[in-house]
C-alpha positions in Angstrom: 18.8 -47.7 -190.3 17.2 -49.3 -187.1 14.8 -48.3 -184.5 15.3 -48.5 -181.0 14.6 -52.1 -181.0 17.1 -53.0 -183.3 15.3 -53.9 -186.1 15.1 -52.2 -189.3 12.2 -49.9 -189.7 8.7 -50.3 -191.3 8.5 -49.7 -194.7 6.6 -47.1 -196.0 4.0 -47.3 -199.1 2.6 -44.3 -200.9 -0.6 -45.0 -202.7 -1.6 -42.4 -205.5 -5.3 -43.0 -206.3 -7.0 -40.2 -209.3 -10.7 -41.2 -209.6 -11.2 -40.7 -206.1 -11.1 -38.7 -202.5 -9.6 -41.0 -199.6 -11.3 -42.6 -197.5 -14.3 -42.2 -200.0 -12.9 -45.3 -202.1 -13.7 -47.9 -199.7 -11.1 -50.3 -201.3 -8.5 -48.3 -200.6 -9.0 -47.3 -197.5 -9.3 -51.2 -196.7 -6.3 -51.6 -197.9 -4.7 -48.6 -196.1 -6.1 -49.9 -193.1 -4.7 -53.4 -193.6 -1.1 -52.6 -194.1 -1.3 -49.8 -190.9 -2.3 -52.8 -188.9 0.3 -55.3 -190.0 2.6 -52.5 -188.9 3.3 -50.9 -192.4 3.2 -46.8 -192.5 1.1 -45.3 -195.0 0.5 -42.1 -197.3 -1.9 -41.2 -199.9 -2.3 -39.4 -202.6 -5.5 -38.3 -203.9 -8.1 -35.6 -205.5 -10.0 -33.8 -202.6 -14.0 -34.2 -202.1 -16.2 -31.1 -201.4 -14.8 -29.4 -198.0 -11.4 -31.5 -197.8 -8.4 -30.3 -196.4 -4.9 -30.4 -198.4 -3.4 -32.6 -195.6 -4.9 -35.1 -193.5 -3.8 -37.9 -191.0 -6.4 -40.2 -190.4 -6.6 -43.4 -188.7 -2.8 -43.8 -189.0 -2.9 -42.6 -193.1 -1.1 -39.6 -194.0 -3.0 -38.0 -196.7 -2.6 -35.6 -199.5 -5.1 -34.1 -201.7 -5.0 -31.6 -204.4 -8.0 -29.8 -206.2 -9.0 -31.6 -209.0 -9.0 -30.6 -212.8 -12.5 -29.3 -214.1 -14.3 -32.0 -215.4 -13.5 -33.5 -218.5 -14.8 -33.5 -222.3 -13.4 -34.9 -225.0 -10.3 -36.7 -225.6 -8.4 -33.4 -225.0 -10.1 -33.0 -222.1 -9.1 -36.2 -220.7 -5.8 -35.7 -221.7 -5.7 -32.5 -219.7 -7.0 -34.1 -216.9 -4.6 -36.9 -216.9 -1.7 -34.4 -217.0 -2.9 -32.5 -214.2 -3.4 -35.1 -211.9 -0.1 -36.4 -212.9 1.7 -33.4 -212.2 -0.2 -32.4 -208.9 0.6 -35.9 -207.6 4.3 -35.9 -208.8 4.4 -32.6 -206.8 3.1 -33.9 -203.6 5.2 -36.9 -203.6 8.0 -34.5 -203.3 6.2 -33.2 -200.6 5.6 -36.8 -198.7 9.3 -38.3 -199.6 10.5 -34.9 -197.9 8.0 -35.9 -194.7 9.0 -39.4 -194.5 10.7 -41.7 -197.2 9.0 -44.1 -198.6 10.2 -47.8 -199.9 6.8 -48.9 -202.0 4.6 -47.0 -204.3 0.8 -48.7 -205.0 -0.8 -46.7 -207.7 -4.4 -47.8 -208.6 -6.1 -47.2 -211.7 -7.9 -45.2 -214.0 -5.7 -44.0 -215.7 -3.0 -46.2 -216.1 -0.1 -42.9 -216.4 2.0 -43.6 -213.1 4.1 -46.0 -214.1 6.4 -43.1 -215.0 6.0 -41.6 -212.2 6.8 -45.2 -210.4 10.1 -45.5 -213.1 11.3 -41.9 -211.5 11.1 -42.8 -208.1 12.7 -46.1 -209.0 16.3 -44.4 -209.2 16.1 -43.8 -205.5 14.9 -47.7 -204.3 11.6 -46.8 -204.4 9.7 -50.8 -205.5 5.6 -50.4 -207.7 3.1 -52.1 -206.8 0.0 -51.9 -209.4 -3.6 -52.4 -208.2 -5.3 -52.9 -211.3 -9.0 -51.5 -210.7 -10.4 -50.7 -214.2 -9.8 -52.1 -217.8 -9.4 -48.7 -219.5 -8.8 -50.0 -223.5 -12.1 -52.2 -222.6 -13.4 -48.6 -221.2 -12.6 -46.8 -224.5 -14.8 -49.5 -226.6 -17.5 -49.3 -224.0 -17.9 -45.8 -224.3 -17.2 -44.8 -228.0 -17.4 -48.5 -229.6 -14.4 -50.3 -231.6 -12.4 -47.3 -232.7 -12.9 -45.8 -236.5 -10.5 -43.8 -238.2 -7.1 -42.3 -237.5 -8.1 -40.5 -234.5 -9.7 -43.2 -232.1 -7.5 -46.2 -233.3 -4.2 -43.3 -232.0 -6.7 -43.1 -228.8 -7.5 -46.6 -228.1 -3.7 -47.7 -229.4 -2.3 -45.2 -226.7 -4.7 -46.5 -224.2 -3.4 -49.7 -224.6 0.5 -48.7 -225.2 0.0 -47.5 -221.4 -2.0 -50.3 -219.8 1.3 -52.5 -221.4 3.7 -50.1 -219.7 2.0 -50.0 -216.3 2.1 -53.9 -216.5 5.9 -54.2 -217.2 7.2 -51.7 -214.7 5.7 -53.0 -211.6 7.0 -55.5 -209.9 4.3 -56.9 -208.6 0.0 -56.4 -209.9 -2.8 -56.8 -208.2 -5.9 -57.6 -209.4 -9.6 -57.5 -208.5 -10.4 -60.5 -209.9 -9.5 -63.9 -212.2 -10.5 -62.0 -215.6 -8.5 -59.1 -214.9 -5.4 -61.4 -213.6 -5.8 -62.7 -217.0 -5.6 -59.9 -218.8 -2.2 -59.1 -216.6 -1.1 -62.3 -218.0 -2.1 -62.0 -221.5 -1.4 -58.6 -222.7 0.8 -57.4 -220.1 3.1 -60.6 -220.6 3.6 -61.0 -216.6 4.0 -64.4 -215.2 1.1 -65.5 -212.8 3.2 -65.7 -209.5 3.8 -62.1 -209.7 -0.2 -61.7 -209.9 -2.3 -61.6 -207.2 -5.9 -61.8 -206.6 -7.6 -59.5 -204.2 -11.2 -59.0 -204.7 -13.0 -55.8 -203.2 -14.6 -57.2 -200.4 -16.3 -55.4 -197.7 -15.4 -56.0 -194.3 -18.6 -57.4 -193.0 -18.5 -57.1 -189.4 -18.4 -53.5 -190.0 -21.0 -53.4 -193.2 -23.7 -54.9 -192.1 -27.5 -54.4 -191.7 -28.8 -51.4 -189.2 -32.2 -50.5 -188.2 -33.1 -47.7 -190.3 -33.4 -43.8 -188.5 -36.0 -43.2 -191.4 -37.6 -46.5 -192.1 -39.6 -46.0 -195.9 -43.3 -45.8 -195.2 -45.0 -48.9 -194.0 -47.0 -49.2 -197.9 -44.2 -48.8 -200.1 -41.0 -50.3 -201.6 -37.9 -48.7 -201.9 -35.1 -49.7 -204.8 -31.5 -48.7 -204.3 -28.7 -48.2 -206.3 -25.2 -47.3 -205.3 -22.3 -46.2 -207.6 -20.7 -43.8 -209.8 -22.8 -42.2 -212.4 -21.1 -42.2 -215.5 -21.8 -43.3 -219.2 -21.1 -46.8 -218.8 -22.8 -47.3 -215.4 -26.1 -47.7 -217.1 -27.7 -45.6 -214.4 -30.5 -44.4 -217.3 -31.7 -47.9 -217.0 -32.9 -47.2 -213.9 -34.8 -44.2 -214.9 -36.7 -46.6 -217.3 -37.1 -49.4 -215.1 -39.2 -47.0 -212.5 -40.8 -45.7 -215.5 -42.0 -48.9 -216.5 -42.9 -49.7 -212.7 -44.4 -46.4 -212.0 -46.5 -45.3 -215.2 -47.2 -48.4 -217.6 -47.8 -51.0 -214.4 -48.9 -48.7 -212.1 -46.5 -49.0 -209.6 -47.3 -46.2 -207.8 -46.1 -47.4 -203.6 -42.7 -47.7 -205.2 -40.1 -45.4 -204.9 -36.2 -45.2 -205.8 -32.9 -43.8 -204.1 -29.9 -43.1 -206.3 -26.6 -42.7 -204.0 -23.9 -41.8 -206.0 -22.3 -38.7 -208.3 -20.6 -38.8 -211.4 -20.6 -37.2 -215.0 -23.9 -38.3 -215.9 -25.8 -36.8 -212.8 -27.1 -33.8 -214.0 -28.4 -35.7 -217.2 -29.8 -38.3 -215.0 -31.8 -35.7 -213.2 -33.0 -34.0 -216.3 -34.6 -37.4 -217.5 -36.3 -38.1 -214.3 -38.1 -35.0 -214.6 -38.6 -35.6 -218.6 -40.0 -38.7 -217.2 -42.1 -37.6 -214.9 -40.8 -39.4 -212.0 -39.6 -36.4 -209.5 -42.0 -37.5 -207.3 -41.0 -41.5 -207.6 -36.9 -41.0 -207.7 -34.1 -39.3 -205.0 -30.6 -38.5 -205.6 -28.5 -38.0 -202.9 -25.4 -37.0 -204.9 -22.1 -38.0 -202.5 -23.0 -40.0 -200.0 -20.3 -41.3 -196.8 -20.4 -44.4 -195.2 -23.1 -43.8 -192.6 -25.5 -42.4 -195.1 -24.8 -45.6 -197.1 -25.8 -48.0 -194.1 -29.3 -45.9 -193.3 -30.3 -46.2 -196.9 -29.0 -49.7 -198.1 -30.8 -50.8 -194.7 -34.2 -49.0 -195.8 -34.3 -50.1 -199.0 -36.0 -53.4 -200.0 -34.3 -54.0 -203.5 -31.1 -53.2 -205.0 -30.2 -53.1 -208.5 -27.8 -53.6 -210.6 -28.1 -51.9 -214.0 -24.9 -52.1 -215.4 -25.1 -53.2 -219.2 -23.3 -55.8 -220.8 -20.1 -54.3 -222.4 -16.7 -55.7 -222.2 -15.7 -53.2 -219.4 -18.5 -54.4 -217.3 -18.7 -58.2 -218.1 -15.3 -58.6 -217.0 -15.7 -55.9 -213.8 -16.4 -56.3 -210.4 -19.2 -54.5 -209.2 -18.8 -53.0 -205.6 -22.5 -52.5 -205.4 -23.6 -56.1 -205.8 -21.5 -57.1 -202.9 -22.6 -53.8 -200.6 -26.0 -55.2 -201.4 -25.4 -58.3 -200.1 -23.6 -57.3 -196.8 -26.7 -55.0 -196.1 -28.8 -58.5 -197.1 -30.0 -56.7 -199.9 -31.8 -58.8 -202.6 -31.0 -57.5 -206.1 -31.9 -57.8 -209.9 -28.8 -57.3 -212.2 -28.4 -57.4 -215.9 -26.4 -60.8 -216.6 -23.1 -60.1 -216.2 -20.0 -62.6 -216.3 -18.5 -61.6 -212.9 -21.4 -59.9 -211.2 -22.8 -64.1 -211.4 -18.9 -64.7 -209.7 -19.8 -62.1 -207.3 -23.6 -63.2 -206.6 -24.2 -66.4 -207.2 -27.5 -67.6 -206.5 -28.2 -64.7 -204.3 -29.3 -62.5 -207.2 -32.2 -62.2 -210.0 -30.4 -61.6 -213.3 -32.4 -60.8 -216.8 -30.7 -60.2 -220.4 -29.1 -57.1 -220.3 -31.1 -54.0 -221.6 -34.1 -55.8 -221.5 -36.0 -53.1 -219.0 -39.1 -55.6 -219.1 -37.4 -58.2 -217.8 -35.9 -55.6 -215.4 -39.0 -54.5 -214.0 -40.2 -58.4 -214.2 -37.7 -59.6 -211.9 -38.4 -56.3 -209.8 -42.2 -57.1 -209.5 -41.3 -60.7 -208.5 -39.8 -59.8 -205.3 -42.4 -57.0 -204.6 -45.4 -59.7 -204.5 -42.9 -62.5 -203.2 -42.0 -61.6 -199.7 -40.4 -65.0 -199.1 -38.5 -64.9 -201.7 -36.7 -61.3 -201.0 -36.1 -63.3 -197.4 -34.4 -65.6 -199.4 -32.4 -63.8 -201.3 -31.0 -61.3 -198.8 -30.5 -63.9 -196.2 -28.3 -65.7 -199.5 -26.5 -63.2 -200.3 -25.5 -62.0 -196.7 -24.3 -65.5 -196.0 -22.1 -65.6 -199.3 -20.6 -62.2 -199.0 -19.7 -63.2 -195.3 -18.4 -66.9 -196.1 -16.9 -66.7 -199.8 -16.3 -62.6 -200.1 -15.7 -61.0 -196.9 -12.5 -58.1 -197.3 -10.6 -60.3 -194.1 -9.0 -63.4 -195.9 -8.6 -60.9 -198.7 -7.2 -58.6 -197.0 -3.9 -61.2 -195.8 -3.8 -61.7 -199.4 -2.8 -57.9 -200.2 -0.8 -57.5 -197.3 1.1 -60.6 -198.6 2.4 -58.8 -201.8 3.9 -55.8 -200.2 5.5 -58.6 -197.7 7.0 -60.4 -200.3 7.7 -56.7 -202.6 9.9 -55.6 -199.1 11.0 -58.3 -197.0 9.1 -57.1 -194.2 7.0 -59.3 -192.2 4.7 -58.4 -188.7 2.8 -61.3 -187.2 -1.2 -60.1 -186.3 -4.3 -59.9 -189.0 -4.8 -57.9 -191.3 -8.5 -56.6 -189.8 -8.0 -56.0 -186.5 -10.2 -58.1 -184.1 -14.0 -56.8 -183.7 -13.5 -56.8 -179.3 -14.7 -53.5 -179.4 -17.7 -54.2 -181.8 -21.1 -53.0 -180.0 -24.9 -53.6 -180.3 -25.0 -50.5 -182.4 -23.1 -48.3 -184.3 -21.2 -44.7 -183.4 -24.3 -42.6 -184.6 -26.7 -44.8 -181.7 -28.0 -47.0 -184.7 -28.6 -50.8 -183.2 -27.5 -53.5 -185.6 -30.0 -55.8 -186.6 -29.1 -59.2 -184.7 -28.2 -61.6 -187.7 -28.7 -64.2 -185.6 -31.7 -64.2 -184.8 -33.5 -65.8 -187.8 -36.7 -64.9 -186.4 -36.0 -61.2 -186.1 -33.4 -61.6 -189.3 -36.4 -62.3 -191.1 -39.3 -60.1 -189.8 -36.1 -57.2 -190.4 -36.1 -57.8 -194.1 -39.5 -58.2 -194.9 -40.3 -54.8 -192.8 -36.8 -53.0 -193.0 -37.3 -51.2 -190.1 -37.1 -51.7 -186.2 -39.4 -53.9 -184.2 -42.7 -51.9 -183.1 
C-alpha cells in the first residue's frame, strides 16, 4: 500500500504503558512526541488518571485508557492486577488495530507480561520493541528481601522467568541506562547491537526555571521532592529528615513540598502528623506539568531519598534530573547511577544516614553560594550531557532500523515558537543572564 505520493505509508507503533496515565509519564510522552515528529503515527495504551476520558487524541497520539484495577495487596493482588491490565489492554488493541493497523508495538515496563501479548500480534507482522524502565526481580528483593521459602523463591523465580521472556521476544530493547543494558545482555542473553541506550532526559528548552506565581515567603526555605510514593521510594526518609530539621535543630523557617501519589501516600501522611510536622510538610498528591514548574521553581532544595537497594542503585531517577533542569541543588543518598546522573552537581551522604541527610541539607541553607553553585552545575550538565534531544534521535533510531522507515527532520521539533514566558503568562527566568541567574536562585522568586 502507498499514499498519494507514492511512497509506502508511515508505520504505526502502539505503545502499552501499565504503571501510568499518558501524558502523565513524561518519558513516554517524549517518546510519543519524537516518533510523531519524525513522521511516525502513534497510539497508546494506558490506565486513565482521575477525570480521563476512554479515548483521546492529543498532540497527534491516539490514546486509550481503561479504568484501572483497585489497588493491589499481596502477591495475589498483584497477580490480579497484572491480569487485568493485561486483558483490558489486549482488548483495546483490538479496538486500535480495528482503527488503524499498526506495524510496531513498544511495551514499557512494570510488569514485564506483554511479551505475550507482543508474540500474538506477531502472527499478523506486527515487530516488539521493549523499553525496559524498571528491574522488577531487583524490585521483588527490594521490597520483601532475598526470597525464603517455597512461596517467594516461586514469586521471585516467576519474576525472573518473565523478565527472560520479555528479553527474547523483542526484537529490539531499549534501555534507560548502561546497568540496565547490561542486565539485557547478561540475563536476557541479547547481543549488545540490538540494545540501545536511551536515558530519560527532559527536554530542557521546555523544562526549565520560571518565576514562581507563589514565591515561598521571603524567611524560609522550601525542600522538594518529586516522585512516586511507594515502598521503595524511601519517601519516609523525608519525614525524618524534616523531623530532624524541624524539632531536634530547630529548623523552624523550613518547610517541605511532597509532589507525587503512590501506595505509600496515605501512610506518609499519617506519619507526618504522628510526627508532628502538618504544619512543616505539603502533599500535593498528582501533580501535571505546570504545577511541577511553579513548585520545582519555588523550592530552594531538592532531595533525593531513595535508599540504597539493588533496584535503586542500578535506577535512574527522573527526579534528580527534573531538579537539575529547574537548577535545583539537591542532597541524595549515594547511589550508583543517581552519581551517573548528577555528577558533581549534587550533595550525596551514606544512604539511611538521616544525619548526614539533614547535614548536607543545613550546608546549603547557611551556604548561599554554594546552592548557586550547585543549581547553576546541574542545569549546565542536564542541558550539555542529559538533555531528552540527542536522546531522543537515539530512540527514534531503533524503530527506524525495527521498520525500514526513515523521515529526515529532528526528533524535537525546533523551539522558533519558544517565548519569554510560558502558556499560563509565567516569564522564564533568563538563564543567561548570570547576574539575574544568580540573584533567581538565591531568592527563587521574581525581581522586586
Amino acid at each position: 500500500m502507498t499514499d498519494t505520493t507514492g511512497r509506502p505509508p508511515a508505520p504505526h507503533v502502539l505503545i502499552i504503558v501499565q504503571n501510568l496515565p499518558v501524558p502523565l509519564d513524561r518519558r513516554v510522552w517524549l517518546e510519543c512526541q519524537a516518533l510523531v515528529a519524525r513522521g511516525y503515527r502513534v497510539s497508546v495504551i494506558c490506565p486513565k488518571g482521575p477525570g480521563d476520558p476512554a479515548r483521546q487524541h492529543l498532540d497527534g497520539v491516539d490514546i486509550y485508557k481503561y479504568r484501572p484495577a483497585p489497588e493491589a495487596e499481596g502477591f495475589l493482588g498483584f497477580a490480579w492486577e497484572f491480569a487485568f491490565s493485561w486483558v483490558q489492554t489486549a482488548r483495546l488493541s483490538l479496538r486500535a488495530w480495528r482503527h488503524r493497523r499498526f506495524d510496531i508495538i513498544q511495551a514499557c515496563n512494570p510488569p514485564d507480561t506483554y511479551w505475550l501479548l507482543a508474540l500474538l500480534w506477531r502472527s499478523r507482522g506486527v515487530r516488539f520493541v521493549f523499553d525496559h524502565h524498571d528491574l522488577n526481580p531487583e524490585l521483588f528483593i527490594s521490597r520483601f528481601g532475598r526470597p525464603q521459602g517455597l512461596s517467594q523463591n516461586l514469586e521471585y523465580r516467576g519474576l525472573r522467568w518473565l523478565e527472560r521472556r520479555t528479553f527474547r521476544t523483542a526484537d529490539r530493547i531499549i534501555s534507560t541506562n548502561e546497568s540496565y543494558k547490561a542486565i539485557a545482555v547478561r540475563r536476557g542473553g541479547r547481543r549488545p547491537g540490538h540494545v540501545t541506550v536511551v536515558r530519560s532526559g527532559p527536554d530542557t528548552r521546555q523544562m526549565r526555571p520560571i518565576y514562581p506565581q507563589n514565591p515561598r515567603p521571603a524567611d524560609g526555605i522550601e525542600l522538594a521532592y518529586l516522585g512516586i510514593m511507594g515502598p521503595q521510594d524511601g519517601v519516609d526518609q523525608v519525614l525524618l529528615v524534616m523531623d530532624e530539621l524541624v524539632h531536634k535543630r530547630g529548623r523552624t523557617t523550613v518547610t517541605a513540598t511532597l509532589l507525587g501519589f503512590g501506595d505509600c501516600l496515605e501512610d506518609l501522611k499519617a506519619q507526618s502528623t504522628r510526627l508532628g510536622l502538618d504544619d512543616h510538610v505539603t502533599f500535593t498528591g498528582r501533580v501535571d506539568r505546570v504545577a511541577i514548574a511553579e513548585y520545582l521553581s519555588r523550592a530552594d532544595i531538592g532531595l533525593c531519598p531513595d535508599l540504597k537497594t539493588p533496584l535503586n542503585d542500578l535506577s535512574t531517577m527522573n527526579k534528580t534530573m527534573e531538579y537539575m533542569a529547574y537548577a535545583l541543588p539537591s542532597v541524595s543518598f549515594d547511589l550508583a547511577e543517581t552519581r551517573v546522573s548528577g555528577g558533581d552537581s549534587l550533595l550525596y551522604v551514606p544512604s539511611g544516614d538521616i544525619a548526614a541527610f539533614a547535614d548536607a541539607v543545613e550546608r546549603l541553607i547557611e551556604d548561599s553560594d554554594l546552592r548557586i553553585a550547585l543549581g547553576t552545575k546541574g542545569r549546565e550538565r542536564v542541558s550539555s550531557d542529559l538533555d531528552w534531544r540527542p536522546q531522543a534521535e537515539s530512540y527514534v533510531a531503533v524503530f527506524d532500523a525495527v521498520s525500514g522507515f526513515s523521515q529526515p527532520g529532528p526528533a524535537v521539533p525546533d523551539d522558533t515558537g519558544v517565548t519569554a514566558s510560558d502558556a499560563q503568562g509565567r516569564r522564564y527566568v533568563d538563564l543567561d543572564d548570570k547576574e539575574e541567574f544568580a540573584r533567581y536562585l538565591l531568592e527563587r522568586r521574581a525581581p522586586r
